[in-house]
C-alpha positions as CSV (number, residue, x, y, z in Angstrom):
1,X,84.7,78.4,126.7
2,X,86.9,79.0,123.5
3,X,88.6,81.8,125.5
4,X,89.7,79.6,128.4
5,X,91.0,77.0,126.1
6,X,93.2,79.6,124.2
7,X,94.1,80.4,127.3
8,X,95.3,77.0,128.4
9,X,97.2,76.1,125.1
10,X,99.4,79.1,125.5
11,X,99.8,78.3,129.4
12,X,100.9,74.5,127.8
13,X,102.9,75.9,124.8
14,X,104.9,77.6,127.3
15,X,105.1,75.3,130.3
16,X,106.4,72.8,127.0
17,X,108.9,75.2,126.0
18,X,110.5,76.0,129.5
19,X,110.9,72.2,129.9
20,X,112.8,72.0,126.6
21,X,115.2,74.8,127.6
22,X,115.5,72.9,131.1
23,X,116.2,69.9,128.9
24,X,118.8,71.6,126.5
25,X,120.5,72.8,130.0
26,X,121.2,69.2,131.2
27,X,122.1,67.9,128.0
28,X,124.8,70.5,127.8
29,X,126.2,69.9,130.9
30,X,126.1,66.1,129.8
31,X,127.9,66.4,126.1
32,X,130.0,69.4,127.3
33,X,129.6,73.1,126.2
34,X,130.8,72.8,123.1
35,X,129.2,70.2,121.5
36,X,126.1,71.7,122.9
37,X,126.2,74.8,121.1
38,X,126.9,72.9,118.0
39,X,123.8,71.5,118.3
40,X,121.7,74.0,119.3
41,X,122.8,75.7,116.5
42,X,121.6,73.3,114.0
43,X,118.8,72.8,116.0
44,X,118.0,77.0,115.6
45,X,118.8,76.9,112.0
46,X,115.4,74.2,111.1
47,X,113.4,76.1,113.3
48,X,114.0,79.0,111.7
49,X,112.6,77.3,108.4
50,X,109.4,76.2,110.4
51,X,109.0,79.5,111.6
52,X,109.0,80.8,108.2
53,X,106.9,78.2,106.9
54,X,104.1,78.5,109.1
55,X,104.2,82.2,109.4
56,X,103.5,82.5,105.7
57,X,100.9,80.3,105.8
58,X,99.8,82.0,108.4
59,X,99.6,85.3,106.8
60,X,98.1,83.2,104.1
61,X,95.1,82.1,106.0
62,X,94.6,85.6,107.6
63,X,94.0,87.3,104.3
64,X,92.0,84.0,103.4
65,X,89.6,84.2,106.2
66,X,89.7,88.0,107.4
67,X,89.5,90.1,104.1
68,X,86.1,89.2,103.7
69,X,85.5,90.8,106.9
70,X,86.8,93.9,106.3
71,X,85.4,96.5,104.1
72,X,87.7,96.2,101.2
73,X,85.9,93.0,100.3
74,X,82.9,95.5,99.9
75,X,85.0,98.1,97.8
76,X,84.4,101.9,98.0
77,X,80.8,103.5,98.1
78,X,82.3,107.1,96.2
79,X,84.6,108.2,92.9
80,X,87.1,109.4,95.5
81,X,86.9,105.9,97.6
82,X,87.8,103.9,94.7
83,X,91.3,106.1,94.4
84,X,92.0,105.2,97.8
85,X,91.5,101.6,97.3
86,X,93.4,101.4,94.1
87,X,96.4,103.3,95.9
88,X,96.2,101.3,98.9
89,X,96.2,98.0,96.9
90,X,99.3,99.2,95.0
91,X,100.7,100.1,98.7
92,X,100.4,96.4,99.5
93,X,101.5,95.3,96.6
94,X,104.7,96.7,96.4
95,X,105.3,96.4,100.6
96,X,103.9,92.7,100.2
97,X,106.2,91.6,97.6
98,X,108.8,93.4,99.7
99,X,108.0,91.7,102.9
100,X,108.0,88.3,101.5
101,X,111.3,88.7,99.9
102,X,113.1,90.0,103.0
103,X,110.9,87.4,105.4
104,X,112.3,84.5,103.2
105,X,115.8,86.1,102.1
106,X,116.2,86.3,106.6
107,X,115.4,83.3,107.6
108,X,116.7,81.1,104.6
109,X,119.9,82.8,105.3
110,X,119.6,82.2,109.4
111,X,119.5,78.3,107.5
112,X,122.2,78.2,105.0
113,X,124.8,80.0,106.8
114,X,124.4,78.6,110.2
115,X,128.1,77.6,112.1
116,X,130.2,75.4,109.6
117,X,133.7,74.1,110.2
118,X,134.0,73.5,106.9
119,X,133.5,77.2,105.7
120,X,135.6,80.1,106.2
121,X,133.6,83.5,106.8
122,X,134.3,86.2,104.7
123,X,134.1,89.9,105.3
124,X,133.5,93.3,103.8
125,X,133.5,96.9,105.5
126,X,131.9,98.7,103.0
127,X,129.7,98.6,99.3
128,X,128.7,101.8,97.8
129,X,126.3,100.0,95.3
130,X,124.9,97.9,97.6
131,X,124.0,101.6,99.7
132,X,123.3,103.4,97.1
133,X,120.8,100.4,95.6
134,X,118.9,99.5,99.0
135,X,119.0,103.9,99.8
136,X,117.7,104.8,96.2
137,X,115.3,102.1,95.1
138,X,113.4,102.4,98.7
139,X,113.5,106.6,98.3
140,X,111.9,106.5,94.8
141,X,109.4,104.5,95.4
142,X,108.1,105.8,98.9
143,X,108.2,109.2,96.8
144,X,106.0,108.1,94.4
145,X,103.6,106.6,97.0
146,X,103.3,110.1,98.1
147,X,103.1,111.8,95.1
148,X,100.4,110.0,94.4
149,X,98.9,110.2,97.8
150,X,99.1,114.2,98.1
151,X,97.4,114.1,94.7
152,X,94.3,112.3,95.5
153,X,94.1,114.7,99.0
154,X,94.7,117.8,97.2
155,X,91.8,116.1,94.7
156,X,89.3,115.5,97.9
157,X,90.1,118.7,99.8
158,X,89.9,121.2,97.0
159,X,87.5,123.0,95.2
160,X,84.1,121.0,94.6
161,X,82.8,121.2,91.4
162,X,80.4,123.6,90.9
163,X,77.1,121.2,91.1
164,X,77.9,120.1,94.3
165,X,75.4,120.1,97.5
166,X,77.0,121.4,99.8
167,X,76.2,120.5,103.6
168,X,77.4,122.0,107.0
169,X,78.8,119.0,109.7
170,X,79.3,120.3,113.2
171,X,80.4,117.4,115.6
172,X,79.4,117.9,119.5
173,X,80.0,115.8,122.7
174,X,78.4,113.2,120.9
175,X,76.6,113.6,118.3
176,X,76.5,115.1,114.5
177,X,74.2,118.1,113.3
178,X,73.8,119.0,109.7
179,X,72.7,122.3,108.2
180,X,71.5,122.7,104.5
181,X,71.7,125.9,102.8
182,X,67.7,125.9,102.4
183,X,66.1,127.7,98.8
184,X,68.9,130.6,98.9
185,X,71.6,128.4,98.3
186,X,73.3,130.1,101.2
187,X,74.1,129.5,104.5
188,X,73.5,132.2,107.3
189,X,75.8,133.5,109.4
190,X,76.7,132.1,112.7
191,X,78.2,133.0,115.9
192,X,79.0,130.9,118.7
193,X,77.5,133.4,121.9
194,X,74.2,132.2,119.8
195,X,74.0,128.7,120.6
196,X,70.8,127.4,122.2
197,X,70.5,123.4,122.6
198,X,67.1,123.3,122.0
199,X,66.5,125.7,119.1
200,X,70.0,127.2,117.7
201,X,72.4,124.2,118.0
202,X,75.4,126.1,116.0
203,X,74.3,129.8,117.0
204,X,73.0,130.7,113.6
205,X,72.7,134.8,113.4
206,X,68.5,134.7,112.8
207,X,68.9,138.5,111.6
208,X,70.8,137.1,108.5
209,X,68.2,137.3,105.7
210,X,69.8,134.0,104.4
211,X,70.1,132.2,107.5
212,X,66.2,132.0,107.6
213,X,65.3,129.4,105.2
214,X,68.2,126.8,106.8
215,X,67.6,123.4,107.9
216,X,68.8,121.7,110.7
217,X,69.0,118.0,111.2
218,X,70.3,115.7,113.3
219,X,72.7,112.3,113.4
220,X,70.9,111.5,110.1
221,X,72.8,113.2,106.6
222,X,70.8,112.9,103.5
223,X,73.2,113.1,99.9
224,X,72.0,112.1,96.5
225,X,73.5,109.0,94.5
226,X,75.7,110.8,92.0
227,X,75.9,114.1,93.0
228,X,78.7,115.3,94.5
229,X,78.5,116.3,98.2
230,X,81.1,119.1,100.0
231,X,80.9,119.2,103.5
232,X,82.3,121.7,105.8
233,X,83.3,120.9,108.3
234,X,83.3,122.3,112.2
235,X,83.0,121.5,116.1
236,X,81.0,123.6,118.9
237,X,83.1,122.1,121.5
238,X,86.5,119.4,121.1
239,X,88.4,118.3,118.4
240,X,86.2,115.8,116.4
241,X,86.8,113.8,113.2
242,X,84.2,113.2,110.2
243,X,85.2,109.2,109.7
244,X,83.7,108.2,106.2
245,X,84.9,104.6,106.3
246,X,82.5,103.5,103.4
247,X,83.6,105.9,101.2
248,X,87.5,106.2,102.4
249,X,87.7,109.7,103.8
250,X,87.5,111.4,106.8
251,X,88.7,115.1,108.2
252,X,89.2,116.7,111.8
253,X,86.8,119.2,112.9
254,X,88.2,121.7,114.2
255,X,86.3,124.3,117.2
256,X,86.7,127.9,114.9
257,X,88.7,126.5,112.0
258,X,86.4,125.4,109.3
259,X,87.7,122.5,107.0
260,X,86.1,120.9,103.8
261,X,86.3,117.8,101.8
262,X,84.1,116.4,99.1
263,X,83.1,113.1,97.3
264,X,80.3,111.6,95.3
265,X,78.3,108.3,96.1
266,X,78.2,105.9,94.1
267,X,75.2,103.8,95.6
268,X,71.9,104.5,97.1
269,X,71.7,102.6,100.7
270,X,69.3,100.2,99.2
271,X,71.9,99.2,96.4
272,X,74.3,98.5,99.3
273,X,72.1,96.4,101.3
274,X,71.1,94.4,98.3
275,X,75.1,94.3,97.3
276,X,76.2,93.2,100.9
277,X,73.3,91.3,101.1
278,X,72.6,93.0,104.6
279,X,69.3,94.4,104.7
280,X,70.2,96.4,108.6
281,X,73.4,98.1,106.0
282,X,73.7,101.9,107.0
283,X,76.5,104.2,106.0
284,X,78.0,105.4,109.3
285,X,79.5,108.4,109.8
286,X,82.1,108.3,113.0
287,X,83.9,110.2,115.2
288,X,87.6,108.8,114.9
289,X,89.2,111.6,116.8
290,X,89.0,110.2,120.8
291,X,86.8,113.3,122.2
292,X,85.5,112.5,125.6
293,X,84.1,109.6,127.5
294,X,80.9,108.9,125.2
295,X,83.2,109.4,122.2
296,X,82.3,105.1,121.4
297,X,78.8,106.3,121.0
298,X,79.1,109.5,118.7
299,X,77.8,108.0,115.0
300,X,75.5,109.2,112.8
301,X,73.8,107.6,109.7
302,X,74.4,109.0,106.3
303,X,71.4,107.8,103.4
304,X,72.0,107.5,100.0
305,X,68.8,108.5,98.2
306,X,68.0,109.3,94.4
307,X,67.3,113.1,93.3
308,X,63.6,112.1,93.6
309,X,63.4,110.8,97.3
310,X,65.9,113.4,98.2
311,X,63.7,116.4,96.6
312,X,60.7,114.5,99.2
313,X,62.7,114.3,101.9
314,X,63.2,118.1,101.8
315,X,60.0,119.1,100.9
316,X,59.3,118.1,104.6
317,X,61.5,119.6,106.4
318,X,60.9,123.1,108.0
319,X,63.4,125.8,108.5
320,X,64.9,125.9,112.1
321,X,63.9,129.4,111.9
322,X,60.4,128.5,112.6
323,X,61.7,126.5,115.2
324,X,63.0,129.2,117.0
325,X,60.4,131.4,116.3
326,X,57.0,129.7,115.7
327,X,54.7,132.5,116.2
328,X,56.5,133.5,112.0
329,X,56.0,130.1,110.7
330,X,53.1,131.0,108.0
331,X,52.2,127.1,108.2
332,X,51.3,127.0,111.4
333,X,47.6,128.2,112.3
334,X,47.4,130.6,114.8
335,X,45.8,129.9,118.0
336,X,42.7,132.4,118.5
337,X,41.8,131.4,115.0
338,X,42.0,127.7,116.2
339,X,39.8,128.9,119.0
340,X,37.4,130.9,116.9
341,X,36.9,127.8,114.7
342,X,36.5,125.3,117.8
343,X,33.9,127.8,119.1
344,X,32.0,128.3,115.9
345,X,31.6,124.3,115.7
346,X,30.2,124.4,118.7
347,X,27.8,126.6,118.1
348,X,26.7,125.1,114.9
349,X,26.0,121.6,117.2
350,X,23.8,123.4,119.6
């Protein structure tokens, strides 16, 4: 219902202002040209003060009602995060202060200098301090905007320290797989011939002595609070993206052209929920590179866990080597000795 009556104001607005411009047609041809003009022109010069006025309020109201919304009103979930915020807020700062300068210098001036009689127009070709003061002061500053920004990426994309966890993201038509290093410390080697869907989704080399003890998950990455976490970064197929939006990173993935990045949360998913005071909260890992027609539908859940859940969570996972070869998994029991014992009960019953 809303939609159709937004719809029909802007039908009326325009239908209203056709009829004024119809209107503004006859009168001209009534008061002659030139008195017209003169008219309209004062007539342009107000509106161009009411246009100013309500489009800073309405800016206004946006931030008023919309920040909220957004997850800057949350703030950053890593270290790294919180040096994106703090330069994107300086970003607006100096372009908001910017933009509402200009906004009011343009349309004030639209006002004051509108067609006078009374006032003789003066020109000038040429200032080289006004060039030279609206060239350099712009220059510097964008410069320093990007000094600062290349810092902070060289920061996130170089080496992690040496404490780090380090986990393996490969993005697929659509979905996310994750590989820990297992008790070695070490990923396996990997070759892409090797790929199986069902029990070697990134074609890990299972004659690798370290490539036996990995884990393989999927669409659900476990990190501990505090610690910091370096990813690397790959695709079996497209061009993907790794889109941390909680904790203001993200990096392509590239098919055969590893990349890396690393942060460290700051909160456990349970501290967000209780923060946001949204007890369905997740951290969402997305694909923000468009990859295909199920790219809406390729995200994958990230949890936040202290050292002691994350040490349980682990403790129950199995190597996908014993995935792809369970007859080696010393856990499992072997089936003749599963049927010796169901045999031996029997016997004991009869």
């Amino acid at each position: 219902m809303s939609l159709y009556l937004s719809i029909a104001i802007i039908a009326l607005i325009f239908i209203v202002i056709f009829q004024i411009a119809k209107a503004s047609e006859y009168v001209s041809i009534l008061k002659g040209e030139e008195e017209s003009r003169k008219q309209n022109n004062k007539i342009n010069g107000f509106l161009m003060v009411v246009f100013l006025v309500l489009g800073l309020v309405g800016v206004y109201l946006c931030n008023v009602y919309l920040y909220p919304k957004t997850l800057l009103a949350q703030g950053a979930a890593s270290v790294q995060g919180e040096k994106v915020d703090q330069m994107l807020f300086i970003t607006l700062a100096i372009t908001g202060i910017v933009f509402v300068i200009t906004q009011i210098l343009l349309f004030w001036f639209a006002y004051k200098y509108q067609e006078n009689e009374n006032r003789k127009v003066f020109f000038f070709a040429h200032s080289t301090k006004l060039e030279l003061i609206w060239t350099a002061i712009p220059a510097i500053t964008l410069t320093v905007l990007v000094v600062f920004g290349l810092r902070n990426w060289f920061f996130f994309t170089g080496e992690a320290p040496k404490n780090a966890m380090v986990i393996e993201v490969t993005g697929k038509q659509f979905g996310w797989i994750f590989r820990y290093p297992g008790h070695d410390a070490i990923f396996g080697k990997k070759y892409y011939k090797n790929i199986d869907p069902a029990t070697n989704s990134v074609g890990i080399i299972w004659d690798d002595k370290y490539s036996q003890d990995d884990i393989l998950t999927e669409q659900t990455m476990y990190v501990v609070k505090g610690t910091p976490v370096k990813l690397i970064i790959g695709s079996r197929d497209v061009v993907h993206d790794v889109g941390l939006s909680h904790f203001r990173l993200k990096m392509d993935a590239v098919p055969g052209i590893p990349t890396t990045m690393w942060f460290t949360p700051l909160y456990t998913t349970k501290e967000m929920r209780e923060k946001t005071g949204n007890p369905n909260f997740a951290y969402e890992i997305s694909c923000d590179q468009m990859c295909g027609n199920g790219h809406y539908s390729m995200k994958g859940i990230i949890e936040v866990v202290d050292q002691e859940e994350y040490d349980l969570w682990m403790a129950k996972q199995k190597p996908q080597y014993y995935t792809a070869f369970p007859d080696k998994d010393p856990t499992a029991v072997p089936a003749a000795a599963t049927t010796d014992s169901t045999a031996k009960v029997a016997s004991a019953k009869m």
